[in-house]
ZALO-778779 format. One record per residue (C-alpha): x negated, y negated, z; residue number from 1. Coordinates in steps of 0.02 Angstrom, whole numbers, padded with zeros to 5 digits. Layout:
N
      c1      c2      c3  pos
       X       Y       Z  NUM
...
***
This chain:
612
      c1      c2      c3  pos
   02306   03360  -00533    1
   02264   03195  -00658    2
   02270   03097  -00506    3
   02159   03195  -00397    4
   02032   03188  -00530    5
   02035   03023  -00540    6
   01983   02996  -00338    7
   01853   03132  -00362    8
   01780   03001  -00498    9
   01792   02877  -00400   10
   01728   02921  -00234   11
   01576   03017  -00347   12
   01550   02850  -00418   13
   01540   02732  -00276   14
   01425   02852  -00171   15
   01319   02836  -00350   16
   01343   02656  -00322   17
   01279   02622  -00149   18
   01140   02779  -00174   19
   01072   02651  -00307   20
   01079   02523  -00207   21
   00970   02589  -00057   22
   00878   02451   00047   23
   00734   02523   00147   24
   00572   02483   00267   25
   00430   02549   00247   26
   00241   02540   00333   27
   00065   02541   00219   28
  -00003   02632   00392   29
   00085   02689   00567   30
  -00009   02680   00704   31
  -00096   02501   00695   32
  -00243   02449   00807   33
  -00224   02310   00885   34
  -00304   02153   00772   35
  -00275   02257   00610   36
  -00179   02187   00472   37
  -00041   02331   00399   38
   00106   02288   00300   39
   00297   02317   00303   40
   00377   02332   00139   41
   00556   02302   00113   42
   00649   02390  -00046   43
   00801   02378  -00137   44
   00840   02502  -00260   45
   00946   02354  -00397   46
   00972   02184  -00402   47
   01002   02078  -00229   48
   00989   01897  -00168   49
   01006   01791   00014   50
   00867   01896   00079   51
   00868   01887   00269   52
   00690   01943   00370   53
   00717   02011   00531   54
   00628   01925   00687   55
   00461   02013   00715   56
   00456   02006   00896   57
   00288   02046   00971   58
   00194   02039   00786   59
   00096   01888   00704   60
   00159   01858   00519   61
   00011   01818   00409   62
   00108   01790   00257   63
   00238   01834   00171   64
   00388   01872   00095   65
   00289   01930  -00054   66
   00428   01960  -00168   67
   00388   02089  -00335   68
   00502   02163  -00441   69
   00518   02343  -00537   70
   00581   02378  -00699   71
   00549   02558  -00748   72
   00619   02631  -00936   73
   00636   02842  -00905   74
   00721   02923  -01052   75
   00803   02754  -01112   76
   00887   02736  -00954   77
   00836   02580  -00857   78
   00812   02551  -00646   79
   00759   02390  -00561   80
   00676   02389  -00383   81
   00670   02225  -00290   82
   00528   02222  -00143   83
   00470   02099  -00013   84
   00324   02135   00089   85
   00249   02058   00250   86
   00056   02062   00303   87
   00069   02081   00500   88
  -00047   02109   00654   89
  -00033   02132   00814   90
  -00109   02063   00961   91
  -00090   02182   01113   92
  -00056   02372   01118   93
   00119   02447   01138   94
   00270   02488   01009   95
   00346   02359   00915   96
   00522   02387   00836   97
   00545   02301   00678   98
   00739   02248   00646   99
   00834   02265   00497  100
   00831   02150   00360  101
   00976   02099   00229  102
   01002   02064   00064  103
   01170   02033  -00021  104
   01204   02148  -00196  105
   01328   02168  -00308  106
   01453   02055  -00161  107
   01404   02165  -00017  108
   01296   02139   00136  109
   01146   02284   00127  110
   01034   02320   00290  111
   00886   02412   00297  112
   00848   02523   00451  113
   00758   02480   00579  114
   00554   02526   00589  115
   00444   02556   00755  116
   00258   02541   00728  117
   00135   02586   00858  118
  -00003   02486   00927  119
  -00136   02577   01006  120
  -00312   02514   01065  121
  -00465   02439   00961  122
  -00616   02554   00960  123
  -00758   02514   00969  124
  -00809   02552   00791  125
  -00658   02447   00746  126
  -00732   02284   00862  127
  -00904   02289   00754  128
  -00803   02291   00610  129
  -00703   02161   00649  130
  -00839   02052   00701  131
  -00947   02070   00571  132
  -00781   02037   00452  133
  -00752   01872   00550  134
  -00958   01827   00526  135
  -00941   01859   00352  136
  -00798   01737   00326  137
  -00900   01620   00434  138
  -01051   01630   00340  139
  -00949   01617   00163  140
  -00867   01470   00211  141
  -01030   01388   00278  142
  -01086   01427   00093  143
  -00948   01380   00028  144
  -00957   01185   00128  145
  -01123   01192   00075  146
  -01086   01216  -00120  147
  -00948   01078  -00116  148
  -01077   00962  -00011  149
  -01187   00958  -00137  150
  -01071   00948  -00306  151
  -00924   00861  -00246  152
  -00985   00682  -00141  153
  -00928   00486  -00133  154
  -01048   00367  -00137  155
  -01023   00174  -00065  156
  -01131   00039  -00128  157
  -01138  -00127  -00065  158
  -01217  -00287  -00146  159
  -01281  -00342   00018  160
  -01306  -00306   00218  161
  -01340  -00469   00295  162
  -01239  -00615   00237  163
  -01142  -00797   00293  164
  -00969  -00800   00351  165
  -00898  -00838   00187  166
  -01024  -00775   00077  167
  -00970  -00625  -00042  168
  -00997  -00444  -00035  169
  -00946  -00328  -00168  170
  -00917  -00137  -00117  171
  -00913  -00015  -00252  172
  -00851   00178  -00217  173
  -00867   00317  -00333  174
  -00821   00499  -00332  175
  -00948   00633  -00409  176
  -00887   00793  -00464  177
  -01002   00924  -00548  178
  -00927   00954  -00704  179
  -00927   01177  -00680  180
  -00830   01133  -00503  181
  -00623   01184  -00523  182
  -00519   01083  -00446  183
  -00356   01122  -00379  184
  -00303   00967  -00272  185
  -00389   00805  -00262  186
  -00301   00678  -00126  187
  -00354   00508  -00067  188
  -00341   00543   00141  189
  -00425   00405   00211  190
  -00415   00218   00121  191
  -00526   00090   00181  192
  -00460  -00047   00294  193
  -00590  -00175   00285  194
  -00567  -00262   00456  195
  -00630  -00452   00457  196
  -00649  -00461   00277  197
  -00535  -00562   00149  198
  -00546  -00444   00012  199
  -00492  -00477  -00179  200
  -00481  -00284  -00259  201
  -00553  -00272  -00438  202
  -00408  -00210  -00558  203
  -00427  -00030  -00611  204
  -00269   00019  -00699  205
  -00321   00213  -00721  206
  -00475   00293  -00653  207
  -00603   00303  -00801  208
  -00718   00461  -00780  209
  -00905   00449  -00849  210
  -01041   00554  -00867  211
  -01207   00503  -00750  212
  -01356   00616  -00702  213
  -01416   00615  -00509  214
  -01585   00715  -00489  215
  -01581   00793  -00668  216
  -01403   00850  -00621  217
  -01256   00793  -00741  218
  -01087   00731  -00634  219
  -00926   00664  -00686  220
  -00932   00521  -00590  221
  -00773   00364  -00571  222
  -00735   00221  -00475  223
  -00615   00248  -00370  224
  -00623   00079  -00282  225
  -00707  -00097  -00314  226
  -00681  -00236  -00203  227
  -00760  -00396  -00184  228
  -00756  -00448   00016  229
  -00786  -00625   00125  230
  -00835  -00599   00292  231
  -00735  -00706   00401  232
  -00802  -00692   00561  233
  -00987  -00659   00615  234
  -01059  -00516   00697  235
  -01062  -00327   00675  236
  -00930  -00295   00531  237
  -00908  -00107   00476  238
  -00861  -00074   00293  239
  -00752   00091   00318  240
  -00788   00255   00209  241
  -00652   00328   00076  242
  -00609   00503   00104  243
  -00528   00637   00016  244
  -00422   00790   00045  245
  -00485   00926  -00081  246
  -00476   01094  -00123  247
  -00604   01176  -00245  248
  -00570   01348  -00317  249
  -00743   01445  -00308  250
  -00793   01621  -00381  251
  -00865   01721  -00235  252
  -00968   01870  -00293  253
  -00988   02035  -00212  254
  -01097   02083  -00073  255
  -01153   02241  -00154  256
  -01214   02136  -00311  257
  -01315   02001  -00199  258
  -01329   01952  -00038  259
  -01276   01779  -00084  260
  -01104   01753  -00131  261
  -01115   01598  -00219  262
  -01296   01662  -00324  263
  -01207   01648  -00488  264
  -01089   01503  -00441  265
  -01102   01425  -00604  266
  -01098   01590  -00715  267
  -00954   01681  -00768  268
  -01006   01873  -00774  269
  -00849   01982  -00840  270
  -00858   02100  -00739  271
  -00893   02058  -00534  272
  -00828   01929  -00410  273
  -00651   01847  -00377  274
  -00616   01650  -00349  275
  -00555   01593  -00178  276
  -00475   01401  -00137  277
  -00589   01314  -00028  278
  -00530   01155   00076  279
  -00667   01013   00073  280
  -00659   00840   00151  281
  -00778   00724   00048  282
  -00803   00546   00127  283
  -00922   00412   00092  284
  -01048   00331   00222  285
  -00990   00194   00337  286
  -01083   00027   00317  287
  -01118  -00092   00434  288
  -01148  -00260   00386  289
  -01213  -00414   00478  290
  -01147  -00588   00466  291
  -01224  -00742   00547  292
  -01127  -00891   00573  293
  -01148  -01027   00497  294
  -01294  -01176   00558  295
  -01187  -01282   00686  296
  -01121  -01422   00725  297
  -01042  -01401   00560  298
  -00993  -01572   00479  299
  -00820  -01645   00505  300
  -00760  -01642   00332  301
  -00816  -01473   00297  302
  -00677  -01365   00223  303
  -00756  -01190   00221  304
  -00816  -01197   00053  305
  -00978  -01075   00062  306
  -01071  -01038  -00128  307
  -01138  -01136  -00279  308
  -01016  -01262  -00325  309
  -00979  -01418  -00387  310
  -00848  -01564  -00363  311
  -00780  -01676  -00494  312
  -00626  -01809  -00460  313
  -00537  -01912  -00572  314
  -00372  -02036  -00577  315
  -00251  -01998  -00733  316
  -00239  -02208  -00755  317
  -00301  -02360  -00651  318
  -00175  -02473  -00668  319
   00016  -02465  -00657  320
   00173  -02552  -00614  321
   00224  -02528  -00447  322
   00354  -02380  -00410  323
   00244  -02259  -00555  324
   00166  -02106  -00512  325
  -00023  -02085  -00520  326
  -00107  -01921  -00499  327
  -00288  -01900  -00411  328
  -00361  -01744  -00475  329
  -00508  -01680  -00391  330
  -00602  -01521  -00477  331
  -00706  -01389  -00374  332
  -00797  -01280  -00487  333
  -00945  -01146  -00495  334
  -00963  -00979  -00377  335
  -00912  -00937  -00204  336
  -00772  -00926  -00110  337
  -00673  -01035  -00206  338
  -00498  -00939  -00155  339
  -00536  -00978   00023  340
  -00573  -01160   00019  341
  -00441  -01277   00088  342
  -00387  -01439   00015  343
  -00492  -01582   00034  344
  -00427  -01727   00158  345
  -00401  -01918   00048  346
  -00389  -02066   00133  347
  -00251  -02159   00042  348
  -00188  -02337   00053  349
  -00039  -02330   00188  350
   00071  -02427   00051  351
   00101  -02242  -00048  352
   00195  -02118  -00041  353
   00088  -01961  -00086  354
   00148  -01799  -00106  355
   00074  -01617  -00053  356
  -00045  -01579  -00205  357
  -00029  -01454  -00334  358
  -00164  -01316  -00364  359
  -00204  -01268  -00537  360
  -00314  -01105  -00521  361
  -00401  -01053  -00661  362
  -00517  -00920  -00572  363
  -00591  -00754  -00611  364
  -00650  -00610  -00497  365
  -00761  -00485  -00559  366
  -00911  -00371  -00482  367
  -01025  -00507  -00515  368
  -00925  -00631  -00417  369
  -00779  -00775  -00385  370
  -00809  -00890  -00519  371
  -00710  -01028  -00615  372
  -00621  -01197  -00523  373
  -00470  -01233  -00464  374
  -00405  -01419  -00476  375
  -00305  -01521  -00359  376
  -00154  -01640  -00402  377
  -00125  -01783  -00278  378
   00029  -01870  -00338  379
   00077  -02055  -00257  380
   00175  -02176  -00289  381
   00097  -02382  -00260  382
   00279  -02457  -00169  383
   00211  -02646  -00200  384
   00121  -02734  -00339  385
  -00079  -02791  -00283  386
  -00263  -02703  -00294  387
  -00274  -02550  -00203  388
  -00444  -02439  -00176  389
  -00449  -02268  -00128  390
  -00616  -02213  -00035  391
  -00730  -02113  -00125  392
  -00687  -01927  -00112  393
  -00793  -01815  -00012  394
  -00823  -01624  -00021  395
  -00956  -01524   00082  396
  -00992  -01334   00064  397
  -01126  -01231   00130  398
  -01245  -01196  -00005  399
  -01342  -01022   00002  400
  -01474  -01072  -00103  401
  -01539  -01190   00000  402
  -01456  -01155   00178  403
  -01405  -01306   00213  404
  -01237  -01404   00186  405
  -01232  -01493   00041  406
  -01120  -01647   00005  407
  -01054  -01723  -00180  408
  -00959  -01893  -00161  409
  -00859  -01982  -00287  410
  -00851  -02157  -00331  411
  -00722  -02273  -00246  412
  -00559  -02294  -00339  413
  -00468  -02468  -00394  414
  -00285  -02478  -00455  415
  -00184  -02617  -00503  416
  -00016  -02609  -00490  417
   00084  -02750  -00565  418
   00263  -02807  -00495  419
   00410  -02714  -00560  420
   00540  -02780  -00648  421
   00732  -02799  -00608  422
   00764  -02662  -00767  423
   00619  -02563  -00753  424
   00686  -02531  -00570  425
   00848  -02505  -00625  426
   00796  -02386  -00732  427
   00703  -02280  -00601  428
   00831  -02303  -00488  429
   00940  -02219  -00597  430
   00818  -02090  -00662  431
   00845  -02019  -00476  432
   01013  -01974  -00485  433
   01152  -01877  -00533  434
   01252  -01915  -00709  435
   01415  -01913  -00586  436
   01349  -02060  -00482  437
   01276  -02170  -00633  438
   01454  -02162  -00677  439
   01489  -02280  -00523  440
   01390  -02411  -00542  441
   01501  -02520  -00631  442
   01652  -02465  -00494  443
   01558  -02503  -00355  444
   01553  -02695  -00357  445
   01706  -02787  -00420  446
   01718  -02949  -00503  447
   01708  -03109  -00400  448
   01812  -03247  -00421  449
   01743  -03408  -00414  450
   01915  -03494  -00362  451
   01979  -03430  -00194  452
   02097  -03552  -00165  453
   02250  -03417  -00196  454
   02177  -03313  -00053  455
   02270  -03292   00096  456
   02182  -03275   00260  457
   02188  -03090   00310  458
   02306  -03056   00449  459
   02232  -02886   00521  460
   02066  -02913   00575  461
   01924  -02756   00560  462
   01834  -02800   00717  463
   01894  -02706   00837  464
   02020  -02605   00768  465
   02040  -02420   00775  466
   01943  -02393   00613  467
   01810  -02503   00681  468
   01785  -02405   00842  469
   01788  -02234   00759  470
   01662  -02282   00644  471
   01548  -02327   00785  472
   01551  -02175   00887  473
   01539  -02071   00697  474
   01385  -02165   00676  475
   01334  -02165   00863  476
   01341  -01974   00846  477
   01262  -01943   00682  478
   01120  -02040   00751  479
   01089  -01921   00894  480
   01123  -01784   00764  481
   00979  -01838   00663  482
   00868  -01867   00824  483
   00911  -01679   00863  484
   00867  -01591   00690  485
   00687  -01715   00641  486
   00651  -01641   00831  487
   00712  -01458   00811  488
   00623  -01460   00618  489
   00454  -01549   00695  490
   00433  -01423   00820  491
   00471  -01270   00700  492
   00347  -01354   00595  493
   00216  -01368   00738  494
   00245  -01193   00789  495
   00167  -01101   00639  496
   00202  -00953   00696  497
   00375  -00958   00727  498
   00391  -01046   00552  499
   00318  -00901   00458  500
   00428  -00780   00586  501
   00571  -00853   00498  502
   00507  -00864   00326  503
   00422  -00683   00315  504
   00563  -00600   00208  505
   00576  -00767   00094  506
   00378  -00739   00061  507
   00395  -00550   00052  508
   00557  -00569  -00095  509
   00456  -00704  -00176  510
   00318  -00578  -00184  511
   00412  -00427  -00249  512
   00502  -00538  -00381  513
   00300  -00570  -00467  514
   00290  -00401  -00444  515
   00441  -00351  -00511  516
   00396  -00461  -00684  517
   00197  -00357  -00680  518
   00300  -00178  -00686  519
   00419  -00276  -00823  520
   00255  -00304  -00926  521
   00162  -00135  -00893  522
   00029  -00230  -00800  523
  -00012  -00092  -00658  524
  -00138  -00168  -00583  525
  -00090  -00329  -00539  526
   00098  -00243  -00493  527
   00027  -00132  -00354  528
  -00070  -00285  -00302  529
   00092  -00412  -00269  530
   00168  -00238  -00189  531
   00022  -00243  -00052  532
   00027  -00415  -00029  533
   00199  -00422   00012  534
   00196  -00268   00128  535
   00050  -00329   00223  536
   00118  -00519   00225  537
   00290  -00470   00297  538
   00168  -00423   00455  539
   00057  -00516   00440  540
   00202  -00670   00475  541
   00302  -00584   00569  542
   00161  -00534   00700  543
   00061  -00699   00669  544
  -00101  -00607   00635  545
  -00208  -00630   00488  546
  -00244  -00509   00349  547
  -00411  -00476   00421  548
  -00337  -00398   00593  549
  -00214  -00299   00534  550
  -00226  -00114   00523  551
  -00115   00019   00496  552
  -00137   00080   00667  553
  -00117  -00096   00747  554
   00011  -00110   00630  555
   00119   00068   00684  556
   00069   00025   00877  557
   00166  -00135   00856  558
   00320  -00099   00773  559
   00314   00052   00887  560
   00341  -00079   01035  561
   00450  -00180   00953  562
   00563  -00030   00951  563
   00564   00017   00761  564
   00613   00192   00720  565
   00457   00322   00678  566
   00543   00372   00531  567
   00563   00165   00455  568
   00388   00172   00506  569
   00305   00310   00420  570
   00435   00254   00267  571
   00338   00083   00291  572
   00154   00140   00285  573
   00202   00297   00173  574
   00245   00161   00062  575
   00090   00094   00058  576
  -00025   00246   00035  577
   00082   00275  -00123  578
   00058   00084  -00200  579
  -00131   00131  -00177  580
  -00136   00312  -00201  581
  -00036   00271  -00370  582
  -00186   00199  -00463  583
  -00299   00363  -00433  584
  -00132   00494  -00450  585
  -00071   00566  -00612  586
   00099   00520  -00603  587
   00219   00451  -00749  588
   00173   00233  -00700  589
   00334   00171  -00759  590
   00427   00294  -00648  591
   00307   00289  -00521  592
   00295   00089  -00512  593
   00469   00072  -00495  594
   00510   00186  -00367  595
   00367   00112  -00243  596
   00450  -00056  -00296  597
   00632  -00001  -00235  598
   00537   00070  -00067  599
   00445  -00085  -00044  600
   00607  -00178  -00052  601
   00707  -00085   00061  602
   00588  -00036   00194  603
   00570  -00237   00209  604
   00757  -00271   00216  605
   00760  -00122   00346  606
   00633  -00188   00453  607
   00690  -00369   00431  608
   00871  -00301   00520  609
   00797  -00221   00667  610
   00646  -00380   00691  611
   00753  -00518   00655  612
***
């Protein structure tokens, strides 16, 4: 008897248990119309997770799963209902049968039934409605474009229109937002290119937003982008617009309280109206400028140089003892494209040895233009005692003042270079080598005895011998060895291209290790700019194009056709969107800077493998 009691309980209690935990379908409306939105409800009387939708075959899913949940208190006992519920329409008449879903609870698999809903045809009545539904959402989002047209806009002002190949530009773009405007996303979509421009980006670490009236109407206004730009080629160049992905939340009121939705945009009633996202693509205006060429025949010594600017040169000394370095320093100075300008060509004496010459760059770049000077070092070494001159140095630039080329020449240069010596060359003798081999000097020659007479003639003669002949064909062969690599180094020298193939990754690293030492220091600005430089110089060499030409989409329809994967691709330019999208985002920089530096890095090591 106790024990048949006790299965009574028990089979009582689990038919409790799966009565509470009934999982059913349900419809807000059965029959449909065809094009009318109903909804299917699905309902689980408890707790439940892994929720499984069946396949709505025949039916377009609007949206869902909208999941709620149901906590009810009767009489201080406590049930929970767990929904999820479907907006659906259908597209042709008919029945539809909706499958069952699942939904695990309490370690069980639950089903609901299955649900047929019943599509019959539009009416007429049903067609006007519908239409004039579909022209009101028309109508309220041409409102609504209009509204964001007029409070959300870029602007993109330029200093000038028609310029000099090598004569600056600056661009400025700046974002207006109406103050009253919510937004819910703001996105940079589209950055600017600038195609046949050598462009120098003014640092903006974070967006600063102002306050500036247009019209007798207050914006929040920033700038989102300032560039100063040298044309380098003439013609028709285009200065491409910034856009933006963004979505604006707007309060739409109701039709029965005006006939314009958006009358009382910028109130806030109590009672009335509901807010609706609205996408919006704001862009700035395209510019095209024109650049002339400049006046030919342009004269032979002429190095690019295009501004106001000055030239100053100078020796360090003007006499010396022959084997000392002497430095030529030449100074360009004042405004223009001073970046741009290449280094000046000095006719030396051909008894030096001169070396490549060092650049000193003190330069600034601001909106009002490239100012400053940059000096450079021409190291050389006199070989022989005597007078030497140096002809006068000559620089030419294009001066925009007066249109017309414009040359500064220096005096001529005397040096006097007294002999050398025995210690003093000694002493730079040694001053080139290692501690190791000034320890063999006094090895290396051996004391000579003065009387020989004890000598006996030496019996095995070095002429001819085996030693003898090796060491001919060892030096024979390191000869042609030598022949082989000045040849094999000239040409990679005289092939630029190739030379800058080869060395793309060693300028890329060198790159990323400046910018490495600008995240160290919290300098944003100039980090993100070393990131973009080393991005767009890895192609730049390894394509042999110049900045100006590339493109991202020249860039993608290359690597595409060198057979790099889409994905190392869109991992290439995604990274950088993100080390220009960074300055304008509102992301943690620390964290942000170095995780587009670790991208940078191995997207260039990844593309290096598959190019190499």
């Amino acid at each position: 008897m106790k024990k048949f009691t006790l299965y009574l309980f028990l089979f009582l209690l689990i038919n409790c248990v799966v009565f509470s935990q009934e999982f059913s379908a349900s419809l807000s409306r059965n029959p449909v119309t065809v094009g009318e939105r109903f909804q299917v409800t699905f309902t689980l009387n408890g707790e439940g997770s892994n929720f499984k939708a069946p396949d709505f075959k025949g039916l377009s899913v609007l949206s869902g799963p909208n999941q709620s949940q149901n906590i009810q208190i009767i009489n201080g006992a406590m049930s929970r209902s767990l929904s999820f519920a479907f907006i659906l329409s259908a597209d042709k008449t008919g029945e539809f049968s909706i499958g069952s879903a699942t939904i695990s609870s309490n370690g069980s698999l639950v089903k609901s039934s299955p649900i047929t809903v019943k599509v019959l045809p539009e009416t007429d009545a049903q067609k006007e409605r519908r239409k004039q539904e579909a022209d009101q959402e028309k109508s309220l989002g041409d409102q609504a474009l209009q509204v964001l047209k007029e409070n959300i806009f870029v602007k993109l002002n330029i200093s000038k229109r028609d310029v000099y190949v090598g004569e600056q530009i600056t661009a400025i773009y700046k974002l207006y937002i109406h103050p009253e405007i919510n937004i819910v996303q703001l996105n940079p979509s589209k950055i600017p290119s600038f195609n046949g421009f050598w462009a120098q980006e003014l640092g903006n670490e974070q967006t600063k937003w102002t306050r500036e009236v247009i019209n007798g109407v207050p914006f929040n206004s920033a700038v989102i982008k300032q560039v100063v730009l040298f044309p380098q080629r003439s013609g028709k160049l285009i200065i491409d617009p910034y856009e933006f992905d963004v979505i604006a939340r707007l309060k739409v009121q109701s039709r029965r309280r005006s006939n314009d939705p958006f009358s009382s945009f910028f109130d806030d009633p109590f009672f009335g109206g509901s807010y609706r996202d609205f996408p919006y693509k704001p862009r700035s205006e395209s510019y095209t400028v024109n650049v002339k060429a400049l006046p030919q025949p342009e004269p032979d010594n002429f190095s690019g140089a295009v501004g106001s600017l000055n030239m100053d040169a100078w020796l360090d000394k003007s006499s010396c003892k022959a084997g000392e370095p002497i430095t030529l320093k030449v100074k360009i100075s004042g405004r223009g494209n001073l970046k741009l300008i290449e280094p000046i060509k000095i006719n030396f004496p051909p008894d030096f040895e001169v070396y490549d010459p060092k650049i000193v760059d003190n330069i600034s770049v601001s909106a009002g233009g490239v100012t400053g000077n940059f000096i450079y070092e021409y190291l050389f070494i006199p070989r022989n005692s005597g007078t030497y001159k140096i002809e006068p140095v000559l620089f030419t630039y294009y001066d925009l003042t007066k249109n017309s080329y414009q040359s500064i020449k220096s005096l001529e240069f005397e040096i006097n270079v007294d002999k050398n010596d025995n210690q003093n060359v000694v002493n730079n003798i040694i001053s080139g080598v290692r501690k190791e081999e000034v320890q063999l000097i006094g090895k290396d020659i051996r004391y000579i005895k003065l009387n020989a007479r004890n000598f006996e003639k030496n019996r095995h003669s070095f002429i001819f011998s085996n030693i003898f002949w090796f060491l001919i064909f060892l030096i024979i062969a390191l000869f042609f060895i030598m022949i082989y690599w000045l040849k094999k180094r000239r040409n990679l020298h005289a092939d630029i291209s190739l030379f800058k193939n080869k060395k793309a990754t060693k300028f890329a690293n060198k790159r990323l290790s400046i910018a490495k030492k600008y995240m160290n220091k919290s300098e944003h600005d100039k980090f993100y700019e070393e990131i973009n430089k080393a991005l767009w110089g890895y192609l730049s060499d390894k394509f042999n194009m110049p900045y100006s030409d590339l493109t991202k989409d020249k860039a993608r329809e290359t690597l595409i056709s060198l057979g790099v994967d889409d994905l190392l691709i869109n991992e290439f330019l995604g990274t950088l969107d993100s080390a220009e999208f960074a300055r304008y985002a509102p992301i943690e920089q620390t964290t942000g800077m170095d995780k587009i530096y670790k991208s940078a890095a191995r997207v260039i090591t990844d593309l290096e493998g598959v190019l190499k």
